[in-house]
BABAVO-51689 format. One record per residue (C-alpha): residue number from 1; residue in three letters; x, y, z. Coordinates in steps of 0.25 Angstrom, whole numbers. Example, Ala and Ser with C-alpha at 12.3 -4.5 7.8 and 13.67 -1.06 7.14 Angstrom:
residues 2
<rec resi="1" resn="ALA" xx="49" yy="-18" zz="31"/>
<rec resi="2" resn="SER" xx="55" yy="-4" zz="29"/>
***
This chain:
residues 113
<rec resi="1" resn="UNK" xx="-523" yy="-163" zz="37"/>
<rec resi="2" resn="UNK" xx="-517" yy="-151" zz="41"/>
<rec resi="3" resn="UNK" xx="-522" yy="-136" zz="36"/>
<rec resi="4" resn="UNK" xx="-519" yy="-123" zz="33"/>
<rec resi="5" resn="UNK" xx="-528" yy="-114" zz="39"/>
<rec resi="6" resn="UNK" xx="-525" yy="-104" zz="30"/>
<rec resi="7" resn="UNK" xx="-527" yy="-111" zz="18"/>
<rec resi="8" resn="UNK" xx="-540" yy="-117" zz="24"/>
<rec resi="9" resn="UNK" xx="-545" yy="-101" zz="26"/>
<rec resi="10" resn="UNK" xx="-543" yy="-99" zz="9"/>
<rec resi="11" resn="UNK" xx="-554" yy="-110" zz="10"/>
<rec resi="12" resn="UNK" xx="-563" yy="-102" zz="17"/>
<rec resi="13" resn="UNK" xx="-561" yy="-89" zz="10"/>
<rec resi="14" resn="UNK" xx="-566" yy="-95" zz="-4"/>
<rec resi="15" resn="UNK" xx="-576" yy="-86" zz="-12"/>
<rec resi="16" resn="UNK" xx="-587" yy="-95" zz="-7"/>
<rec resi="17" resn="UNK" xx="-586" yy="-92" zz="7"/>
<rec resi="18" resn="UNK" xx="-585" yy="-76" zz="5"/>
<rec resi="19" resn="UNK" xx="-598" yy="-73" zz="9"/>
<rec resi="20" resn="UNK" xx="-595" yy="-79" zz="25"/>
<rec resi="21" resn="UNK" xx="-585" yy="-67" zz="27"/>
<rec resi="22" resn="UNK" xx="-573" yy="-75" zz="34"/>
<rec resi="23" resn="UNK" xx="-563" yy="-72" zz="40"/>
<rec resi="24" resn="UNK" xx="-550" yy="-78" zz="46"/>
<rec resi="25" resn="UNK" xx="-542" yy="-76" zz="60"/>
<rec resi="26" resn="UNK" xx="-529" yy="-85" zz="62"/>
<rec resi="27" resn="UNK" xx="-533" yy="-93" zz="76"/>
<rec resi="28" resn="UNK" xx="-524" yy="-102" zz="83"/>
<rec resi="29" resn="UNK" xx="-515" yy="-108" zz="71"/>
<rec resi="30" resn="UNK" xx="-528" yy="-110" zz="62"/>
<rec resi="31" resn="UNK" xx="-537" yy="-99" zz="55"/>
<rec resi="32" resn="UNK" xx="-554" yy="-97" zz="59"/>
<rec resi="33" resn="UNK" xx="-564" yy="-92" zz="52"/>
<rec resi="34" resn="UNK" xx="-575" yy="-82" zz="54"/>
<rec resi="35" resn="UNK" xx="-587" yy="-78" zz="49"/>
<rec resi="36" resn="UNK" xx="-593" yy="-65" zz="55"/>
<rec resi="37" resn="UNK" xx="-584" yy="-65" zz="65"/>
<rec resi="38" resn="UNK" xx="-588" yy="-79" zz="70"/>
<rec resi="39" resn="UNK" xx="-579" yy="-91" zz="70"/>
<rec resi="40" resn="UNK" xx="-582" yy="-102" zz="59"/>
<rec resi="41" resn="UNK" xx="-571" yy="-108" zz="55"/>
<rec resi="42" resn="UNK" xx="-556" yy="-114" zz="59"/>
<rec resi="43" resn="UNK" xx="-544" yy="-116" zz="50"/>
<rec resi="44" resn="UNK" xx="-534" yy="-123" zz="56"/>
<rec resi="45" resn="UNK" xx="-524" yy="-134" zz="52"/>
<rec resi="46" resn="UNK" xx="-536" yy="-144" zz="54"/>
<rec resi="47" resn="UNK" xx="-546" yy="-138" zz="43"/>
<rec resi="48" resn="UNK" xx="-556" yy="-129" zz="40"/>
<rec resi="49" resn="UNK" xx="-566" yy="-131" zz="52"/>
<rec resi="50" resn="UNK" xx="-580" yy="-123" zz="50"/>
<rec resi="51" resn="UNK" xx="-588" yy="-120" zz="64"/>
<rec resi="52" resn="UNK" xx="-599" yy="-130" zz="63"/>
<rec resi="53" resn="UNK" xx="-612" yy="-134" zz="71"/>
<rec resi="54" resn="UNK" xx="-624" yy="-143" zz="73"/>
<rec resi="55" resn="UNK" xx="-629" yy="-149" zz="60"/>
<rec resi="56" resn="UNK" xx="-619" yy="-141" zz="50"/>
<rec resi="57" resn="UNK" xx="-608" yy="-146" zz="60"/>
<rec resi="58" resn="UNK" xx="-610" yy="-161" zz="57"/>
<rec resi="59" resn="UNK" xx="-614" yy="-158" zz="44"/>
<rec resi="60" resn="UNK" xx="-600" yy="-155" zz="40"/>
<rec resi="61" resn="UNK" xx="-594" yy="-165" zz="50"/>
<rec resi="62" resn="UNK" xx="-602" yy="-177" zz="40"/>
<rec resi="63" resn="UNK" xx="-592" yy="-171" zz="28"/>
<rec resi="64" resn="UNK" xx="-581" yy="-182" zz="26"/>
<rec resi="65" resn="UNK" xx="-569" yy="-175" zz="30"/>
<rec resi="66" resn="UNK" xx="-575" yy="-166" zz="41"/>
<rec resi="67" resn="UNK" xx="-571" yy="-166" zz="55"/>
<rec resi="68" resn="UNK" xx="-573" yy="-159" zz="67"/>
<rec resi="69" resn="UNK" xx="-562" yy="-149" zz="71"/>
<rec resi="70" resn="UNK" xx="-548" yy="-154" zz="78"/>
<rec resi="71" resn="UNK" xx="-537" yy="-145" zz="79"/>
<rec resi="72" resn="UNK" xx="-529" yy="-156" zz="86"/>
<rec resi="73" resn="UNK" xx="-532" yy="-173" zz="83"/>
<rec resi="74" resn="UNK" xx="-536" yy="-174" zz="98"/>
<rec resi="75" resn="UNK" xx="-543" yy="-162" zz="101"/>
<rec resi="76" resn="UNK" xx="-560" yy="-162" zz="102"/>
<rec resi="77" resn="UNK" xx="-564" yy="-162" zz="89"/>
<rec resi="78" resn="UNK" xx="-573" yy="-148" zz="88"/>
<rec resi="79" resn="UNK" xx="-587" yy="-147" zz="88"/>
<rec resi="80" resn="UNK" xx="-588" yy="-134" zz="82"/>
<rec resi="81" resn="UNK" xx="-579" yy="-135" zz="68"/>
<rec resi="82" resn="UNK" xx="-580" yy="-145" zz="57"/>
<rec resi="83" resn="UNK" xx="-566" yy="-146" zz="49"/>
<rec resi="84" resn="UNK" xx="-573" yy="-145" zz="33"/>
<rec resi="85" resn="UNK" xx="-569" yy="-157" zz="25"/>
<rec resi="86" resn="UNK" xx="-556" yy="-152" zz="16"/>
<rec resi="87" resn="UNK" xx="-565" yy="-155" zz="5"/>
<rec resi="88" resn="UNK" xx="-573" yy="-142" zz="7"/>
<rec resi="89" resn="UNK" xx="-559" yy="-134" zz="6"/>
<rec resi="90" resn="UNK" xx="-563" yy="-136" zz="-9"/>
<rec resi="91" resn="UNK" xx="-577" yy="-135" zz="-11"/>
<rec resi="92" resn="UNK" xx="-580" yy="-121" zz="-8"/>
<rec resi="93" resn="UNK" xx="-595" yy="-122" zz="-10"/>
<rec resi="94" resn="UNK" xx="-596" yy="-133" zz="2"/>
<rec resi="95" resn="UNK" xx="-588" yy="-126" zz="10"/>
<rec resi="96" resn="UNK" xx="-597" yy="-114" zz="9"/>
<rec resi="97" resn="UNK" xx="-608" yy="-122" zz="14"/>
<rec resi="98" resn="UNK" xx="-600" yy="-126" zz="28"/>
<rec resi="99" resn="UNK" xx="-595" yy="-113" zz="31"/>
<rec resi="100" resn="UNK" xx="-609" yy="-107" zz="29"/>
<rec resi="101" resn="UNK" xx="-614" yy="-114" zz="38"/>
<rec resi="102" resn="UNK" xx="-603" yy="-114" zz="48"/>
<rec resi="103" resn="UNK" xx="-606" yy="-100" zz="48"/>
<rec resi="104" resn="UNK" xx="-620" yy="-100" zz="48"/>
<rec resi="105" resn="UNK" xx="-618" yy="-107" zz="61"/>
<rec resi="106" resn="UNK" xx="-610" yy="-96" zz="68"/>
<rec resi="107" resn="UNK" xx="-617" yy="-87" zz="79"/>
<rec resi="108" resn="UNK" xx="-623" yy="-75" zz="74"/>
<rec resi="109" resn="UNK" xx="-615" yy="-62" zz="80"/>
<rec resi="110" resn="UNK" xx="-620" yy="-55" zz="91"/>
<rec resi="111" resn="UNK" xx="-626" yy="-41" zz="89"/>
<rec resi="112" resn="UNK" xx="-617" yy="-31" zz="93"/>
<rec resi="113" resn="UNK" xx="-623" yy="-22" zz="107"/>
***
């Protein structure tokens, strides 16, 4: 399936997600998404990928239509971003739950000197 990453960033700035602050930058044809300032997300023509680990990583790669992140057929899949199931486009309370914890996951910011 081929997507819009601008449609895909309307997802992500539903009501339900307010409280995680995100915000947008247009990067290399697709769109990623930030969380204070941190890198969670990308939107590109390939999905909604969330930034994903450990346990919460295979977690969502169990979920039927979840896959690991390929801008290109042949390119390495990624170990780092899960492409959600189009399925959670519509269930905003689901949803809610990966992107919490793909943020939770992030590293916390280094104290300013």
């Amino acid at each position: 399936m081929n997507y819009d990453p601008a449609v895909l960033r309307q997802i992500l700035t539903i009501p339900e997600l307010a409280e995680f602050d995100l915000t947008f930058k247009p990067m290399f044809g697709g769109i990623m998404g930030y969380a204070g300032g941190k890198v969670f997300a990308s939107l590109s023509n390939v999905g909604l990928a969330l930034k994903m680990s450990g346990k919460d990583r295979e977690a969502l790669l169990a979920l039927p239509g979840a896959c690991a992140l390929r801008y290109e057929p042949e390119s390495a899949p990624s170990k780092t971003y899960v492409v959600v199931p189009e399925a959670l486009h519509t269930r905003p309370d689901e949803l809610k739950i990966w992107v919490a914890r793909s943020v939770a996951a992030l590293p916390a910011a280094k104290p300013r000197r």
